[in-house]
VOPAGU-2260 file (C-alpha; in pm, 1 decimal, decimal comma):
REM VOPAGU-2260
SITE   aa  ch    i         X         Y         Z
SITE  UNK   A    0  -12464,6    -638,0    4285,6
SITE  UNK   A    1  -12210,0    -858,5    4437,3
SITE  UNK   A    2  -12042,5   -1118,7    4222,1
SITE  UNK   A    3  -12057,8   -1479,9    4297,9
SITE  UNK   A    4  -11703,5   -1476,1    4414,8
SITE  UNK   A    5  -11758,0   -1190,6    4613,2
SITE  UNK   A    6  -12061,0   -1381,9    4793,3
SITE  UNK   A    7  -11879,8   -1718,8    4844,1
SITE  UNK   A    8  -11616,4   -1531,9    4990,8
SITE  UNK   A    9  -11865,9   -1280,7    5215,9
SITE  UNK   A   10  -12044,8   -1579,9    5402,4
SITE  UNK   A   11  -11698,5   -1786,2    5393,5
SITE  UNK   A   12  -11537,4   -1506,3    5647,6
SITE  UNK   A   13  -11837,9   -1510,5    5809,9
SITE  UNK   A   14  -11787,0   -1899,0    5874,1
SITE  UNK   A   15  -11461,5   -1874,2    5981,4
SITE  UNK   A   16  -11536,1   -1549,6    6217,1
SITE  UNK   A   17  -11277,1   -1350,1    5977,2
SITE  UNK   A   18  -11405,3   -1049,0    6123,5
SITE  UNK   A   19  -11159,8    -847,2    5865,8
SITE  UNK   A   20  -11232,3   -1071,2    5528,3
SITE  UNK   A   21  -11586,1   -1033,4    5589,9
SITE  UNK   A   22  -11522,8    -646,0    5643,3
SITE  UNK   A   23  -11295,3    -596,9    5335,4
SITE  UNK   A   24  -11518,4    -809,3    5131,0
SITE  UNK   A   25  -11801,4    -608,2    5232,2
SITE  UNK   A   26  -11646,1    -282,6    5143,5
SITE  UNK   A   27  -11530,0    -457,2    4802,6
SITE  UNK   A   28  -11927,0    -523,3    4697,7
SITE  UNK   A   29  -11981,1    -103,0    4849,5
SITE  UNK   A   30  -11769,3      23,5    4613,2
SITE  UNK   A   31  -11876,2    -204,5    4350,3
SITE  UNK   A   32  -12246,9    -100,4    4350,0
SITE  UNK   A   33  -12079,8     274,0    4343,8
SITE  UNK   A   34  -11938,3     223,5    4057,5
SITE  UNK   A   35  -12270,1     109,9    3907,4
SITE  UNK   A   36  -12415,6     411,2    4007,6
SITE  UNK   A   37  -12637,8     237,8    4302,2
SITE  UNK   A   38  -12450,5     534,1    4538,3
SITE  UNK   A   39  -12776,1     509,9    4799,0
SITE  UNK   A   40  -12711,9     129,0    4850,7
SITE  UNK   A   41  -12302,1     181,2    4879,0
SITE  UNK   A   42  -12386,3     472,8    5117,8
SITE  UNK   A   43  -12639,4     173,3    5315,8
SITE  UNK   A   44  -12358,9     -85,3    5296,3
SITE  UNK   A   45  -12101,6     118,1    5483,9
SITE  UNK   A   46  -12303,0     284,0    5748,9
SITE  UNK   A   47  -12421,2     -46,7    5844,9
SITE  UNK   A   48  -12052,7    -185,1    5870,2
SITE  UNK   A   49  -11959,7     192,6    6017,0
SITE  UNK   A   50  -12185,2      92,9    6267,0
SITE  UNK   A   51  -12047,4    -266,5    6337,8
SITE  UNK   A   52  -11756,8    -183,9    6362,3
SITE  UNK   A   53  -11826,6     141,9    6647,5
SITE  UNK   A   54  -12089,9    -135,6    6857,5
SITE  UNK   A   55  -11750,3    -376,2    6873,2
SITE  UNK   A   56  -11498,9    -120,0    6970,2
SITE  UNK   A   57  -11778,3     -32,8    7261,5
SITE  UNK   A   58  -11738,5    -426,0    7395,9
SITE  UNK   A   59  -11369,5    -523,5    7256,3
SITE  UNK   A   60  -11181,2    -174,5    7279,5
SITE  UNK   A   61  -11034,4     -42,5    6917,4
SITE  UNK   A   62  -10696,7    -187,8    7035,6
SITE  UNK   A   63  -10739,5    -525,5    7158,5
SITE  UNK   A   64  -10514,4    -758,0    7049,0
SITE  UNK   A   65  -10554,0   -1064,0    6791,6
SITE  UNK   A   66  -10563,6   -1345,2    7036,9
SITE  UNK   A   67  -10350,3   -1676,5    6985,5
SITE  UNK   A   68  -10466,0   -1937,8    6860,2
SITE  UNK   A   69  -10344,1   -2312,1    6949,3
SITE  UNK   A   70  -10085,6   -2457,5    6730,3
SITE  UNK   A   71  -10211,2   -2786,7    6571,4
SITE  UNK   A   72   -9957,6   -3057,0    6601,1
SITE  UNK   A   73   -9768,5   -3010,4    6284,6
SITE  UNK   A   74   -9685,4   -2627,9    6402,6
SITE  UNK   A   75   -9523,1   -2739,6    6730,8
SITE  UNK   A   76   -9195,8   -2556,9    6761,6
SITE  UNK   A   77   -9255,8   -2410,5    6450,4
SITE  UNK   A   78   -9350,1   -2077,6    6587,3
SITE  UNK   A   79   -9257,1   -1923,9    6891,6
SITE  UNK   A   80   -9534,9   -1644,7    6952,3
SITE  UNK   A   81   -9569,6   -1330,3    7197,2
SITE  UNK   A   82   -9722,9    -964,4    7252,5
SITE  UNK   A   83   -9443,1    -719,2    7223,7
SITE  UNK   A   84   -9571,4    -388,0    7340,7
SITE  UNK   A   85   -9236,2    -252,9    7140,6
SITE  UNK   A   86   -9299,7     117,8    6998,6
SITE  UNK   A   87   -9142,6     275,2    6690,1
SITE  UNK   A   88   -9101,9     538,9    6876,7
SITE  UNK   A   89   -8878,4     382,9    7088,6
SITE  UNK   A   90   -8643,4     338,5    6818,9
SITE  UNK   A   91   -8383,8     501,2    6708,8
SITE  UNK   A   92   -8407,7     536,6    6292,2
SITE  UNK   A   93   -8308,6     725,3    6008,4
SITE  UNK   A   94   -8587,3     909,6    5913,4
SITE  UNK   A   95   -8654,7     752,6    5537,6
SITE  UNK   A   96   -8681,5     395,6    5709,7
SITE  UNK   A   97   -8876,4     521,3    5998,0
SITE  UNK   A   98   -9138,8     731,5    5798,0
SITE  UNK   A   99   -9141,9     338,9    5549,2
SITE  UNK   A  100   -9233,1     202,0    5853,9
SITE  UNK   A  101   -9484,4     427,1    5997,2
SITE  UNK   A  102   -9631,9     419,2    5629,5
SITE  UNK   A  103   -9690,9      -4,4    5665,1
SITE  UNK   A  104   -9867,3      82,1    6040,5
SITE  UNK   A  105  -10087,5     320,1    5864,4
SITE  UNK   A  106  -10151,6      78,5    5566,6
SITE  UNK   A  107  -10223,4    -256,9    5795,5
SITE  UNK   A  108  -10504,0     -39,9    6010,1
SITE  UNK   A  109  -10644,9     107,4    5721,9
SITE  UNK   A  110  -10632,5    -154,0    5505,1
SITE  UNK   A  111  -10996,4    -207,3    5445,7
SITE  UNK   A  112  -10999,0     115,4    5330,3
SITE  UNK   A  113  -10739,2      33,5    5105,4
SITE  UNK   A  114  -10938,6    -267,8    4951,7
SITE  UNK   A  115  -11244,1    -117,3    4893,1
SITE  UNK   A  116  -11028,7     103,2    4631,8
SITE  UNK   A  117  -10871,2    -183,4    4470,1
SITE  UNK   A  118  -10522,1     -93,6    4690,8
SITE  UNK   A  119  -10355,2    -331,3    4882,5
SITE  UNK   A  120  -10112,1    -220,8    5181,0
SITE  UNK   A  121   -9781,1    -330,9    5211,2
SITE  UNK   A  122   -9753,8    -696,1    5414,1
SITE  UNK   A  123   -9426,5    -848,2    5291,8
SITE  UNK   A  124   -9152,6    -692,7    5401,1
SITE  UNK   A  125   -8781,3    -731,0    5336,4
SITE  UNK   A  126   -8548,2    -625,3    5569,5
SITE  UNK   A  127   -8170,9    -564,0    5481,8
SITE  UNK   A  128   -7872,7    -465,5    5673,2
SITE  UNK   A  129   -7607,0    -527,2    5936,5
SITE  UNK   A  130   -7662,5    -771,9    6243,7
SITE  UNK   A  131   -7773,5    -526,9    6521,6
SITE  UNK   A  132   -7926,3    -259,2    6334,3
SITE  UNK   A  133   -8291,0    -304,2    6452,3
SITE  UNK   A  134   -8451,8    -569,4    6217,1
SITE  UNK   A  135   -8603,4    -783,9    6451,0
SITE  UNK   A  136   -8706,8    -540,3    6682,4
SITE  UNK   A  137   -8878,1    -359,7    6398,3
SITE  UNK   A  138   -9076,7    -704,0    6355,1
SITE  UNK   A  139   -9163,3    -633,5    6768,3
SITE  UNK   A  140   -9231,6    -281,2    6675,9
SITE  UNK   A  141   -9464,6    -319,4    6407,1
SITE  UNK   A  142   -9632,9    -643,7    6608,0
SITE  UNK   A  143   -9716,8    -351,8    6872,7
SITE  UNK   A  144   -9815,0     -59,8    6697,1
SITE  UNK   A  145  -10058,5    -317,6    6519,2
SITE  UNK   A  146  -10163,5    -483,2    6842,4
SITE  UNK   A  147  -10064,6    -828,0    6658,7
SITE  UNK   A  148   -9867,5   -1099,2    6799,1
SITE  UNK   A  149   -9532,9   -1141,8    6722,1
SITE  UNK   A  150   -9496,4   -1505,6    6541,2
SITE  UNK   A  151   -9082,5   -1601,2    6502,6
SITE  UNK   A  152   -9042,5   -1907,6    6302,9
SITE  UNK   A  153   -8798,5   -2124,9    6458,5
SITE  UNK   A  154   -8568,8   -2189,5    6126,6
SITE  UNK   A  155   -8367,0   -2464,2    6326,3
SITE  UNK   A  156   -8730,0   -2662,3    6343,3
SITE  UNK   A  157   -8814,1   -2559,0    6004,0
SITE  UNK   A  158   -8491,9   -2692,5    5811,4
SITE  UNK   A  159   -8502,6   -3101,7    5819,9
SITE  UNK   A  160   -8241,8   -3324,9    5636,5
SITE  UNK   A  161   -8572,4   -3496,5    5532,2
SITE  UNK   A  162   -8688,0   -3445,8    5165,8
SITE  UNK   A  163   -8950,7   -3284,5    5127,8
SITE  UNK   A  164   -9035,6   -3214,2    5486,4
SITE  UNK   A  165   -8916,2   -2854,4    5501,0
SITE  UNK   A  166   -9172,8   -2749,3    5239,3
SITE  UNK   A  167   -9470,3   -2926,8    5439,5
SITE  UNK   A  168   -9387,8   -2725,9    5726,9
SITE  UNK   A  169   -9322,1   -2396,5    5567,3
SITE  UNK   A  170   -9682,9   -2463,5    5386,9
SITE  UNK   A  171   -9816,5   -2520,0    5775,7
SITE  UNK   A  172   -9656,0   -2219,3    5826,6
SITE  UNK   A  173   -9838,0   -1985,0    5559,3
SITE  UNK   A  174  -10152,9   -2201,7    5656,8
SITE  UNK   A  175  -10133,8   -2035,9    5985,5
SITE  UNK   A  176  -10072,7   -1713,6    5836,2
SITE  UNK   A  177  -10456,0   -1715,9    5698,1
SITE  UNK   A  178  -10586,4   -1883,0    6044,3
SITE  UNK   A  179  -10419,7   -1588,9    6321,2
SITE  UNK   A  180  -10322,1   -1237,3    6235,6
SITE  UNK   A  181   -9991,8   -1168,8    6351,8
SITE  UNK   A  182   -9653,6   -1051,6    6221,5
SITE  UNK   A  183   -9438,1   -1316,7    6137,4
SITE  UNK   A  184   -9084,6   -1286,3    6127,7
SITE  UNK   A  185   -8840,3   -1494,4    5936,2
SITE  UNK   A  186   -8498,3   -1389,1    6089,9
SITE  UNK   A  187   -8169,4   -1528,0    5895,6
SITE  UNK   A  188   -8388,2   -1535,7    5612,2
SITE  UNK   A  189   -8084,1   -1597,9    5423,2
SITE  UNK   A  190   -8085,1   -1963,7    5527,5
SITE  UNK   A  191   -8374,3   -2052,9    5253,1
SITE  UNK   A  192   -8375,9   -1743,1    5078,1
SITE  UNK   A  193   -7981,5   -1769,9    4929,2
SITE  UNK   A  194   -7962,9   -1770,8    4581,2
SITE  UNK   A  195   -8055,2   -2147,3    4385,8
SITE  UNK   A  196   -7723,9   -2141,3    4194,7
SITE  UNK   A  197   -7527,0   -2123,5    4461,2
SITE  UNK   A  198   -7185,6   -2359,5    4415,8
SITE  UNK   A  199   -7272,2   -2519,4    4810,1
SITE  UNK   A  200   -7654,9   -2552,8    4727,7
SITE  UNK   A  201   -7854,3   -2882,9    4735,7
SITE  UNK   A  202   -8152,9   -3000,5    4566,4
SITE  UNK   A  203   -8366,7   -2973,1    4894,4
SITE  UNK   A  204   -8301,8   -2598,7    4982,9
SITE  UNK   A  205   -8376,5   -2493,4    4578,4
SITE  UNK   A  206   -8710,4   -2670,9    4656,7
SITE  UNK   A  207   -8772,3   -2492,3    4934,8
SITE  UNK   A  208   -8728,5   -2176,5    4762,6
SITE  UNK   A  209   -8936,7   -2231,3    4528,2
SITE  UNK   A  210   -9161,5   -2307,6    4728,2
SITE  UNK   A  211   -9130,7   -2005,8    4958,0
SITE  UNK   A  212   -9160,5   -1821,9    4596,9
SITE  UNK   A  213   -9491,3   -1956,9    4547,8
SITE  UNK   A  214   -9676,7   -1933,4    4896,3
SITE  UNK   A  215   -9568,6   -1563,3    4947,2
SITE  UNK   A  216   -9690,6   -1468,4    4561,7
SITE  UNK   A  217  -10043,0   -1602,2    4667,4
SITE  UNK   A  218  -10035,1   -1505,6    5016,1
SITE  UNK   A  219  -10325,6   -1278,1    5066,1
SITE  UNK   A  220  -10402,8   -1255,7    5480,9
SITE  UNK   A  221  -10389,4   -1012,5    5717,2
SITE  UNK   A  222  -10051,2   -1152,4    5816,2
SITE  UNK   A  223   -9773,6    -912,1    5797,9
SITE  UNK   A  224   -9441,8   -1134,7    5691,7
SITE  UNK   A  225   -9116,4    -993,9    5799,8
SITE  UNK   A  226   -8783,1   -1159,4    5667,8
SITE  UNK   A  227   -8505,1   -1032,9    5810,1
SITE  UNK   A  228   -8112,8   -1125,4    5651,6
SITE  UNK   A  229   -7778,1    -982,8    5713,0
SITE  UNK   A  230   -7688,7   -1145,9    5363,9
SITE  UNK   A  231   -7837,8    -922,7    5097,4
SITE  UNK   A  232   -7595,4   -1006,9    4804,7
SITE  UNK   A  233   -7653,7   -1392,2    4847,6
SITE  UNK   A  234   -8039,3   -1306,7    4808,7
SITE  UNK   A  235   -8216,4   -1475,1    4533,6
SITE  UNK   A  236   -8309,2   -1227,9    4260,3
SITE  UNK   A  237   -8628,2   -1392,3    4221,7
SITE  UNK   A  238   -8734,0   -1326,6    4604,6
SITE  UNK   A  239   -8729,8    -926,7    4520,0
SITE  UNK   A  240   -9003,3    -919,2    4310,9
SITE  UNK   A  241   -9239,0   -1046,2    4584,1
SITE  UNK   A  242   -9210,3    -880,1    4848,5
SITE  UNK   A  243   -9390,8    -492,0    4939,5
SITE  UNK   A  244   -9073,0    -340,7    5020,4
SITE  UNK   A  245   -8707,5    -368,1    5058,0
SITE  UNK   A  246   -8627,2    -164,2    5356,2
SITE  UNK   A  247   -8235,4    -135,4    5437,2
SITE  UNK   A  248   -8051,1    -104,5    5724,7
SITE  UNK   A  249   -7733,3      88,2    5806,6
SITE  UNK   A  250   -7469,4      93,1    6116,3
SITE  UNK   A  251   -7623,7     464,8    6301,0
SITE  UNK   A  252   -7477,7     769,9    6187,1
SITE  UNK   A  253   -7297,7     994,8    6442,9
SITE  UNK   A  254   -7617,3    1178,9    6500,1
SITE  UNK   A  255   -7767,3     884,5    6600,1
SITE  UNK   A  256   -7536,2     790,0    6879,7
SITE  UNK   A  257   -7679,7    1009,7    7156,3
SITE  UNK   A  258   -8057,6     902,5    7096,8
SITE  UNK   A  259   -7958,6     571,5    7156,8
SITE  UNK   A  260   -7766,8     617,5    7469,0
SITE  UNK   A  261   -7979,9     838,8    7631,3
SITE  UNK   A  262   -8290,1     638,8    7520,1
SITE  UNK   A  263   -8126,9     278,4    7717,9
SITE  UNK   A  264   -7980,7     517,1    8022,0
SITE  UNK   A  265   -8312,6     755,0    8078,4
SITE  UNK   A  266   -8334,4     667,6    8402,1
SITE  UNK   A  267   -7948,4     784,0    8463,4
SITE  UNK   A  268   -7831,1    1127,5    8465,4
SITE  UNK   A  269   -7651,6    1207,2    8101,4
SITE  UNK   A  270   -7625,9    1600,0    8157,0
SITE  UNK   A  271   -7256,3    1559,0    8226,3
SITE  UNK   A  272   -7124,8    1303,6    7905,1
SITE  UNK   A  273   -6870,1    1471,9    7701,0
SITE  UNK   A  274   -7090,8    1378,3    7353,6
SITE  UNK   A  275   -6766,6    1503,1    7103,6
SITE  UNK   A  276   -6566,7    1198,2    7254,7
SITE  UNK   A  277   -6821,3     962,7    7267,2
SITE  UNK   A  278   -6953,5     987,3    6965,2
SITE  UNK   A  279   -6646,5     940,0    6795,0
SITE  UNK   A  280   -6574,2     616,1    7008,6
SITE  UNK   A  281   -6934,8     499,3    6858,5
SITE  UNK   A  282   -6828,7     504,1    6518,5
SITE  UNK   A  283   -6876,2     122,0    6279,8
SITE  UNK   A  284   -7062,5      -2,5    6600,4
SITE  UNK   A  285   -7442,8    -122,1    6567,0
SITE  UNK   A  286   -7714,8      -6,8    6764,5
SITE  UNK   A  287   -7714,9    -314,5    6969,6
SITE  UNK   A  288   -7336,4    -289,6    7053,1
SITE  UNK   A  289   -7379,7      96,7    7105,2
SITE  UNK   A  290   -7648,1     -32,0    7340,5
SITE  UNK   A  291   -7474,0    -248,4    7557,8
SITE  UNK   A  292   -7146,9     -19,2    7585,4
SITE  UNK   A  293   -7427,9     202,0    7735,3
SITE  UNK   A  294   -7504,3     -68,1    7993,4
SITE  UNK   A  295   -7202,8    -216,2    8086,1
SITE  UNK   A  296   -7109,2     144,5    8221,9
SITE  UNK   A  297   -7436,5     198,8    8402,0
SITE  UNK   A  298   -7339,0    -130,1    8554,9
SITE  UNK   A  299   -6988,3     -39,7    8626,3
SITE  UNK   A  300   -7162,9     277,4    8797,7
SITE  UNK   A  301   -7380,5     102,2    9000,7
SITE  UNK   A  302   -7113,3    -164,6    9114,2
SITE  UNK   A  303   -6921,3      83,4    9238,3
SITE  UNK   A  304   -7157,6     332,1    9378,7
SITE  UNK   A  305   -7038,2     634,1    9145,7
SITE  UNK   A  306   -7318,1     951,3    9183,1
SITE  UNK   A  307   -7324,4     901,5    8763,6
SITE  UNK   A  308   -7223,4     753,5    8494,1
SITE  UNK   A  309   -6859,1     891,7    8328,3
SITE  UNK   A  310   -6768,8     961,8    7981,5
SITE  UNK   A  311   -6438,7     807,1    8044,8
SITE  UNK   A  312   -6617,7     451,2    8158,6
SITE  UNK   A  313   -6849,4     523,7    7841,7
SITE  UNK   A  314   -6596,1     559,7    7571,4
SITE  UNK   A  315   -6406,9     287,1    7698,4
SITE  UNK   A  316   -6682,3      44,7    7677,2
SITE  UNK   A  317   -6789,6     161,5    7323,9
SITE  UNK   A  318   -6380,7     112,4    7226,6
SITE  UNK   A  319   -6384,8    -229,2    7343,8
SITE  UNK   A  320   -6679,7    -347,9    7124,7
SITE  UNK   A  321   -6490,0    -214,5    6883,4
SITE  UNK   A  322   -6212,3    -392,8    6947,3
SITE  UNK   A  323   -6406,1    -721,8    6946,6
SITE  UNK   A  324   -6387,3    -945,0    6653,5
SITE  UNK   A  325   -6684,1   -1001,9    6448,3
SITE  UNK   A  326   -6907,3   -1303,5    6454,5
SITE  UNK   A  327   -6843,0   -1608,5    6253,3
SITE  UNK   A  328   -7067,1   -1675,3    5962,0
SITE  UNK   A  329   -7164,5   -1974,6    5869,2
């Protein structure tokens, strides 16, 4: 039968209307009486839940969102939340990182599944690469395709000069984690994630580390955490171990460069662009600045009432992103 754990934890969810604690818990006990042999009660246990869950998707939908849930006062511009309905396949990917990705969409929806078997699916996520490449709209991405809201901590409210008072607030923040489902995203990770020996560090940002360390090695919600850095080699070594996966980003490859033009102009006629010079024009540009090359000549077009867009107006807004220095870091 279920273990005392198991039972505190069953009418716990319940409590707190977890509707997918209770469920995984549930399916945790199913399996359990399995294993001792009781196959006609773990058989019982999951038709009954197979049957909850079918009577809710009749009232709720199967794809109705995680609703919001008030901030308390100590979360206040903490967390800036909204429903993305972002797509992964709206993105343009290589197809290692987007078949990683598709593999975390399938994990978080069939993660009880995943439980019952001992398995957990993949929630903390690392993401690595150039500025531009996609991270944060992967966070939107992965927020839609797992009808979760999209939960951006706000690191300029986060980081205080006071002692102590960062950690507090990223504890609020994994404390909300538990209370609403959502993705949350932790972009410029690198701003509490650098490594602690680092010759400009101070005392308050180790601590804050450290303490990052520890919530995200006991973190066990539904929450799906996305950090997001452009800074891999200032990472902490220690932060590598804890997360799921370490997906990396790259700058697109050639073959990439058409996708993501005619993906931003669909609603403009591309039949006539002269791909073997734009491409070229593309190349050590990010998909954002590939992006907005590709709209700043659909403006141009528009503006001056041209029937379509021209490779020459293309390639000469792709060479002048080039041409643009890069950002400061700080």
């Amino acid at each position: 039968m279920a273990t005392a754990d198991q039972l505190k934890a069953l009418v716990d969810s319940h409590s707190q209307r977890d509707e997918a604690r209770f469920r995984a818990v549930a399916m945790q006990i199913a399996a359990h009486a399995a294993k001792q042999g009781k196959g006609k009660l773990a058989e019982e246990l999951r038709a009954i839940l197979d049957r909850a869950s079918a009577q809710r998707e009749l009232h709720v939908g199967p794809v109705s969102a995680v609703a919001i849930a008030r901030p308390p006062r100590d979360l206040e511009g903490l967390l800036f939340a909204s429903y993305p309905d972002t797509r992964l396949s709206e993105m343009v990917l290589e197809k290692d990182l987007e078949a990683d990705l598709r593999a975390v969409v399938t994990e978080y929806r069939s993660r009880d599944k995943l439980r019952a078997r001992d398995l957990a699916p993949r929630l903390r996520l690392l993401l690595v690469g150039p500025p531009g490449c996609g991270k944060t709209m992967t966070a939107a991405a992965l927020a839609g395709e797992c009808r979760l809201p999209l939960m951006v901590v706000q690191l300029h409210a986060l980081m205080t000069k006071f002692m102590g008072e960062t950690a507090a607030k990223l504890h609020a923040v994994f404390d909300a984690m538990a209370k609403t489902k959502g993705v949350y995203l932790f972009d410029e990770f690198d701003a509490i994630g650098s490594v602690r020996m680092a010759h400009n560090d101070v005392g308050e940002i180790r601590r804050v580390l450290n303490s990052f360390l520890q919530l995200i090695e006991v973190h066990h919600s539904d929450s799906i955490i996305v950090a997001a850095s452009n800074l891999m080699p200032i990472l902490d070594q220690a932060l590598f171990r804890r997360f799921d996966a370490i997906l990396e980003y790259h700058l697109p490859k050639p073959g990439m460069v058409r996708p993501l033009i005619e993906n931003r102009l669909s609603t403009f006629d591309t039949t006539r662009l002269a791909w073997p010079k734009i491409t070229p024009a593309a190349k050590g540009l990010s998909h954002a600045d590939v992006v907005r090359a590709a709209e700043e000549s659909a403006k141009e077009m528009v503006l001056k009432d041209q029937p379509s867009i021209r490779s020459e107006d293309l390639v000469r807004a792709l060479e002048q992103r080039r041409r643009r220095p890069p950002p400061l870091r700080h």
